[in-house]
N, C-alpha and C positions, 0 to 999 in steps of 0.2 A: 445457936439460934435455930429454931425447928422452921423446918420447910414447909410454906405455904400450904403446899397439901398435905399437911398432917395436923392442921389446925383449924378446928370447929370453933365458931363463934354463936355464940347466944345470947348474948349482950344487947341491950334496949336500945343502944344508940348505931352510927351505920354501919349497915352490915360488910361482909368484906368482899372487897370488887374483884371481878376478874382478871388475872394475871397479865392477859393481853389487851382488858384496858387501863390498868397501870402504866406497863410498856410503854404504850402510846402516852396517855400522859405525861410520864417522864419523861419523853423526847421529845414534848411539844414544849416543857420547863425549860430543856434544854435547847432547842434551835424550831421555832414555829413557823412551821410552810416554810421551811429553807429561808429563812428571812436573816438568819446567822444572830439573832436573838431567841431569848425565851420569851412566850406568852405573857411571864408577869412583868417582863421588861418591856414590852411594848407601851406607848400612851395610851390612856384612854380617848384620845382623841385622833390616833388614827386609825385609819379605813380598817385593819387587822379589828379592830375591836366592836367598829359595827358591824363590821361582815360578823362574828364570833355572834355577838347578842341575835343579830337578823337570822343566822343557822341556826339557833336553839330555839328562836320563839318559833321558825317553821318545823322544826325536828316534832318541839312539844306539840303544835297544834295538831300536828299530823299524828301524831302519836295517841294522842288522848283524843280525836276526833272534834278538833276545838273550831265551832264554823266559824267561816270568814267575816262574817260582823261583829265577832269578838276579839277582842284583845288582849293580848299577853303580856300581861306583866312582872318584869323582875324589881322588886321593892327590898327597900335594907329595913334593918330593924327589929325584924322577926314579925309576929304575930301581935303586936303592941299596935301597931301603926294600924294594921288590917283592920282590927276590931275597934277603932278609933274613925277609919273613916266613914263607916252609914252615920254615925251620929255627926260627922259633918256636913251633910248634906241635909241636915234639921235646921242649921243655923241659918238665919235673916243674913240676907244679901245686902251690901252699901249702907 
């Protein structure tokens, strides 16, 4: 297997991450905030996972300059859903 640093990617789809945020990721797979579980072990319903979404939407906001009367949202689906809803908000209410 060739060594990280010896391999260029130019491929359309994601490019390739930095070794020490691998790292980290990998050992949040394996033991998250010392919690003696992994990340995808936790519920979605505990605090671990709102605290997780609540760090990313202020990381992104702040990252991307997103003002504070906007909102951030993480949506499933892809791009299907996105461009489905303005034409929901055409539809007759009751």
């Amino acid at each position: 297997m060739p060594e990280r640093a010896d391999i260029t990617y130019f491929g359309a789809g994601p490019a390739l991450l930095p070794t020490d945020v691998l790292e980290t990721a990998s050992q949040a797979l394996l033991n998250y905030n010392n919690t003696g579980l992994g990340i995808a072990e936790h519920s979605h319903r505990y605090q671990h996972a709102a605290d997780i979404i609540n760090e990313a939407k202020a990381d992104l906001a702040s990252y991307l300059d997103i003002p504070d009367d906007y909102e951030v949202l993480f949506m499933q689906g892809g791009s299907s859903g996105e461009f489905l809803l303005p034409s929901t908000t055409w539809l007759a209410r009751g």
